[in-house]
Backbone as a printed PyTorch tensor [residue, N CA C, xyz], in Angstrom:
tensor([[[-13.7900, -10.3910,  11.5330],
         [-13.5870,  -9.2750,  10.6270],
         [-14.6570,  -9.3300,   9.5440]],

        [[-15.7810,  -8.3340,   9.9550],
         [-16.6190,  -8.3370,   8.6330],
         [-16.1760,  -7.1090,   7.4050]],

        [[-15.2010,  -6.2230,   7.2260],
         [-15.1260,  -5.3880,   6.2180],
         [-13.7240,  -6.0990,   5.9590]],

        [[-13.2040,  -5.9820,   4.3050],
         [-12.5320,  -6.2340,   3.5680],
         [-11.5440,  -4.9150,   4.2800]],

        [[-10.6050,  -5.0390,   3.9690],
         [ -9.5320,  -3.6910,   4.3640],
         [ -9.4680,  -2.5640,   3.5640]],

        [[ -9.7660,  -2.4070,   1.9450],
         [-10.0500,  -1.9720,   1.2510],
         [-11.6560,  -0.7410,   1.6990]],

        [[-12.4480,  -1.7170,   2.2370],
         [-13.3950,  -0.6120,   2.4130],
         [-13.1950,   0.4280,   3.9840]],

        [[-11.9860,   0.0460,   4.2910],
         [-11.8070,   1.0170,   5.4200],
         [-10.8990,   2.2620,   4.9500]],

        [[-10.7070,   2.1060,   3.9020],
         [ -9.6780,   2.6330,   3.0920],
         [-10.3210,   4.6050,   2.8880]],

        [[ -9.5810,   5.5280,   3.0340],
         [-10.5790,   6.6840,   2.6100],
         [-10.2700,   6.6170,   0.8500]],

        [[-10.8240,   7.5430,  -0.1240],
         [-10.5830,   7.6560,  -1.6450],
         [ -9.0830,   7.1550,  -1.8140]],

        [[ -8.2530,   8.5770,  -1.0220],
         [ -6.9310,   9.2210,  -1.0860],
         [ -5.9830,   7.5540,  -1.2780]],

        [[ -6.5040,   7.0990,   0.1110],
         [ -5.4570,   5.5940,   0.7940],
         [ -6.0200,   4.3700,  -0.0250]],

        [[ -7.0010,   4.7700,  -0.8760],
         [ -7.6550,   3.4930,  -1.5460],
         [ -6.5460,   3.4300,  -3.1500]],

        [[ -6.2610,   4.9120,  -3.1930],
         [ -5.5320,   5.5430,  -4.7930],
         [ -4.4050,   5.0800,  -4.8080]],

        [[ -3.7320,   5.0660,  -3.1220],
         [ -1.7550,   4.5720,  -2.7810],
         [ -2.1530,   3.4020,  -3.1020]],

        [[ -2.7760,   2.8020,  -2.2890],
         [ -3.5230,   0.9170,  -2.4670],
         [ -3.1250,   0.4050,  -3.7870]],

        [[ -3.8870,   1.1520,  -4.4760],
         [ -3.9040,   1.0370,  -5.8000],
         [ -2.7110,   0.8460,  -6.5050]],

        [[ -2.3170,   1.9430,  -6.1460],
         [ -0.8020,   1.8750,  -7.1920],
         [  0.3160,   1.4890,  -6.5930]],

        [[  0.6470,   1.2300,  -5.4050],
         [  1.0310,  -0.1430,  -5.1320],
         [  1.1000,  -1.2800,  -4.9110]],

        [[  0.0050,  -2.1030,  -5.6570],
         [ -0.8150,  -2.9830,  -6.1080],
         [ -0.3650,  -3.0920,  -7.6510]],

        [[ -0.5140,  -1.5550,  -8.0770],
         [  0.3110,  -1.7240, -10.0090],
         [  1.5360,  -2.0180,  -9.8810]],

        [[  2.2670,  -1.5170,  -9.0060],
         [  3.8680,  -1.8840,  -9.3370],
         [  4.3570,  -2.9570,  -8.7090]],

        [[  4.0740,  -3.4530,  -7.7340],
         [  3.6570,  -4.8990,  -7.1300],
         [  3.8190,  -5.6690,  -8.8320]],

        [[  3.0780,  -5.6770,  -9.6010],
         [  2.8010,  -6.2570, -10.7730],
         [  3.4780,  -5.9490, -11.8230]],

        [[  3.6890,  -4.7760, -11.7840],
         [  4.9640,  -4.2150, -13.1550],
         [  6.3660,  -4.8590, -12.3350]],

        [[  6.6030,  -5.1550, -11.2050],
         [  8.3280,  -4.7850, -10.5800],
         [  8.3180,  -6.7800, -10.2770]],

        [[  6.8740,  -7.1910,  -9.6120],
         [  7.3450,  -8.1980,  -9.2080],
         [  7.6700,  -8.5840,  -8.2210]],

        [[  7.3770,  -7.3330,  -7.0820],
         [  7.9110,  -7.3430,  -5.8210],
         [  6.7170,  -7.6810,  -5.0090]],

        [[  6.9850,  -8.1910,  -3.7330],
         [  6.1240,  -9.1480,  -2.8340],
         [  5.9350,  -7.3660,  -1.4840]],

        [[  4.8880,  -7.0440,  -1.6790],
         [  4.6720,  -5.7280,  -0.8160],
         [  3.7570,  -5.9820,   0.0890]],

        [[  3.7150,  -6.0210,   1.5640],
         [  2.4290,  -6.6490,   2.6240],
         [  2.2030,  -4.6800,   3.0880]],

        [[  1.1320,  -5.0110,   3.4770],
         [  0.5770,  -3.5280,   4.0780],
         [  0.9830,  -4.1420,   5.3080]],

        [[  1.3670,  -3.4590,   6.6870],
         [  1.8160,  -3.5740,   7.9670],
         [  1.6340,  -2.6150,   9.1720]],

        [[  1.5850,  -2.7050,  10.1080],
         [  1.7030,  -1.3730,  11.2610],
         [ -0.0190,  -1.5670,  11.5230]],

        [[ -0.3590,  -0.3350,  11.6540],
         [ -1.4100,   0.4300,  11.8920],
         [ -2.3000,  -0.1170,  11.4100]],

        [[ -2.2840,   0.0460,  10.2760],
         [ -3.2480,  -0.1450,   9.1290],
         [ -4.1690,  -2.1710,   9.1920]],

        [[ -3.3560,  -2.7400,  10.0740],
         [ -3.7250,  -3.8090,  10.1480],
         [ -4.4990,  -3.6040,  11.6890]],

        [[ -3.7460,  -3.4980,  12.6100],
         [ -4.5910,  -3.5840,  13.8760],
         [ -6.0880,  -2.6520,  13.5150]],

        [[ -6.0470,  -1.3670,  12.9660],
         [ -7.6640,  -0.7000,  12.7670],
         [ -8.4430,  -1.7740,  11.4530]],

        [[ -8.0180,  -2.7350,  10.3610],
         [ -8.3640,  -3.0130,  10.3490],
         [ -9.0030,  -4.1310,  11.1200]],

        [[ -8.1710,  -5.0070,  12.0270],
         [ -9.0240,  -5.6630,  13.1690],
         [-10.1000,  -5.3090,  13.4910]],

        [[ -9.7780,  -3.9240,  14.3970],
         [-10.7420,  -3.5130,  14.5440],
         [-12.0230,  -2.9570,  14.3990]],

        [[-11.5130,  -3.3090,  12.9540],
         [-13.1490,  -2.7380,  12.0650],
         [-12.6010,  -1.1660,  11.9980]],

        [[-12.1650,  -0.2110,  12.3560],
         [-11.8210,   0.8330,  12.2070],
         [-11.6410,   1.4180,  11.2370]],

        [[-11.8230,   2.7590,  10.8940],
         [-11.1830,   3.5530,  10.1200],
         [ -9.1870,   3.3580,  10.4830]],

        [[ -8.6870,   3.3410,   8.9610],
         [ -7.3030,   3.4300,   8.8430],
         [ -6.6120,   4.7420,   8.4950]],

        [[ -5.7300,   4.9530,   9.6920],
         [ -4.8110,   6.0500,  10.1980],
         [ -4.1610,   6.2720,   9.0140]],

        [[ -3.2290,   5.3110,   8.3830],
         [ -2.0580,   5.6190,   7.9370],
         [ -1.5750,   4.5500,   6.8600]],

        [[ -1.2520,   4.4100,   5.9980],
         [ -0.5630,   3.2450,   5.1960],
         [  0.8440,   3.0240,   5.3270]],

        [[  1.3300,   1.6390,   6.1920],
         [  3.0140,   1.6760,   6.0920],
         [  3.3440,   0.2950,   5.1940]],

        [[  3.6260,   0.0320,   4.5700],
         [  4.4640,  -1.3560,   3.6260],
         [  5.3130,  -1.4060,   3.6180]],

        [[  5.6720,  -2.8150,   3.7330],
         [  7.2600,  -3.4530,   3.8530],
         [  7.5710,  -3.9430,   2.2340]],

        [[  7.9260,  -4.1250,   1.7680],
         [  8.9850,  -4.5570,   0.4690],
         [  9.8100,  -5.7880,   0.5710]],

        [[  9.3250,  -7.1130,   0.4960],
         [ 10.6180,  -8.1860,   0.2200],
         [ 11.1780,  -7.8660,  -1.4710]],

        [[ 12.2960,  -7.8880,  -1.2060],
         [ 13.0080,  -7.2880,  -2.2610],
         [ 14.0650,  -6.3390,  -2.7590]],

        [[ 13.8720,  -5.9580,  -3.9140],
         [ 14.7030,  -4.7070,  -4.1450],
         [ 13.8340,  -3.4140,  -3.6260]],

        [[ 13.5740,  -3.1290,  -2.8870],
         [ 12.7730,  -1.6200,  -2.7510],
         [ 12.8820,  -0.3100,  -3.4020]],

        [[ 14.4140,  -0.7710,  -3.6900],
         [ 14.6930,   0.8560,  -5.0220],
         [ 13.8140,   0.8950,  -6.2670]],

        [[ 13.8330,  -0.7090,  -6.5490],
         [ 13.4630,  -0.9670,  -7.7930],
         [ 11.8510,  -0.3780,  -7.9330]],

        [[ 11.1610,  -1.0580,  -6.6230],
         [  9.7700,  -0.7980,  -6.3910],
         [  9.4950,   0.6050,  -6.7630]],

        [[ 10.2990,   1.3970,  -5.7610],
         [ 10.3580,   2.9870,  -5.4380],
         [ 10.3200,   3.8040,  -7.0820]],

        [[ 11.1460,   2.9210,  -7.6440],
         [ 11.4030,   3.1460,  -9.3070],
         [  9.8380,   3.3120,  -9.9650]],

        [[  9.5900,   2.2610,  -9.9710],
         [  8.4040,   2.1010, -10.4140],
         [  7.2150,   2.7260,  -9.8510]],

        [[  7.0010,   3.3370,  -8.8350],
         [  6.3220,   4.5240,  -8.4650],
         [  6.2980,   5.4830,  -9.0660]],

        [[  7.1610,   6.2160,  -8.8740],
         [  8.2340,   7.6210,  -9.1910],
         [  8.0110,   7.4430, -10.6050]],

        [[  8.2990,   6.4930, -11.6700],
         [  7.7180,   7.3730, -12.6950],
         [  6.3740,   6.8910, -13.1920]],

        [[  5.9360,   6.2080, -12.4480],
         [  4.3440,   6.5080, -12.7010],
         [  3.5440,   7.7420, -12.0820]],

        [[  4.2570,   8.0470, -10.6020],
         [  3.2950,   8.8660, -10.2300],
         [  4.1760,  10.4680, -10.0280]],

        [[  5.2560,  10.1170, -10.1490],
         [  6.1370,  11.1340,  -9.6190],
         [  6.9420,  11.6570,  -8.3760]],

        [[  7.0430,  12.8300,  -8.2100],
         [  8.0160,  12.6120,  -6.5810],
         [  9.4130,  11.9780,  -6.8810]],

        [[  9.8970,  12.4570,  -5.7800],
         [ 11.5880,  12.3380,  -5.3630],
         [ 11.4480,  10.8710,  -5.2040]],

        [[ 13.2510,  10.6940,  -5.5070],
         [ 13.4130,   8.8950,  -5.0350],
         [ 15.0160,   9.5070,  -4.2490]]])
């Protein structure tokens, strides 16, 4: 694997990255990126889709989204 996962990332999926990466840090919660997004990075690929798992409270996480960025919970 020569690219970081980050640079397979488009703007849009680099911005989610991001801010679940902030609340990761505001909440405390342990968040892995998973699915898709790992096998294209294998493959050096462009990434389809972002899916994350949540060890934890996930409401709490979801919390901490929602009023940073907005949207339904």
């Amino acid at each position: 694997m020569d690219a970081s996962i980050e640079s397979l990332l488009s703007a849009d999926q680099r911005a989610v990255f991001d801010a679940v990466d902030a609340a990761c840090r505001v909440t405390g919660a342990e968040v892995y990126l998973v699915g898709g997004a790992i096998r294209d990075w294998l493959l050096n690929a462009s990434v389809g889709d972002l899916d994350f798992t949540v060890v934890g409270d996930a409401i709490v996480f979801a919390r901490a989204l929602q009023q940073e960025h907005g949207g339904a919970l």
